[in-house]
C-alpha positions, 0 to 999 in steps of 0.5 A, spaced: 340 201 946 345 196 943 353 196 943 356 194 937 361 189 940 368 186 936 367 178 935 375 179 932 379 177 939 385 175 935 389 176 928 394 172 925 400 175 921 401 173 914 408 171 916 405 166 921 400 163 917 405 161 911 407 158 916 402 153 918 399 153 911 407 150 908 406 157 903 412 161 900 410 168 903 411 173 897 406 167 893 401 169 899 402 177 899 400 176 891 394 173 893 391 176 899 392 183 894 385 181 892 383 181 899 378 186 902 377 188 909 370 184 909 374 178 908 377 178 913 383 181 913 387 187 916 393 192 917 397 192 923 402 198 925 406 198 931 412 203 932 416 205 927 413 198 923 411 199 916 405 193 917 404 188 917 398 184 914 394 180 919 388 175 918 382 174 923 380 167 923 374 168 918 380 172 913 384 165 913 379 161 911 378 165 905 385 165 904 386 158 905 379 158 899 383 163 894 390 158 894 385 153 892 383 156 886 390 159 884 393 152 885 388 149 880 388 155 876 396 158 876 396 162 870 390 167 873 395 170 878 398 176 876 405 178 879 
């Protein structure tokens, strides 16, 4: 019998990874919209918090991969 074990040890806040990237947030959260669990990002809901959205470390590299693509292609983004 195996058991499935979560690798995910931690999750980053978009808040905190504009942050370390130098990135405006609200740009962020535009791009991140496209972006699916399997890409590596999740909601995280606390007590009275609307949530707020994280990335596994996995998600941050497909994130740092879509700010490359819409830096080199900016009218691709819809706001």
């Amino acid at each position: 019998m195996t058991t499935h074990v979560n690798k995910v040890h931690h999750v980053t806040t978009i808040t905190q990874v504009a942050k370390d990237l130098g990135e405006d947030e609200d740009w962020l959260w535009d791009i991140a919209n496209e972006m699916e669990i399997e890409d590596g990002v999740i909601w995280v809901y606390g007590v009275g918090e609307d949530g707020v959205q994280a990335f596994t470390d996995f998600g941050i590299e497909n994130l740092i991969e879509l700010i490359r693509f819409y830096k080199e292609n900016p009218g691709l983004l819809r706001r």
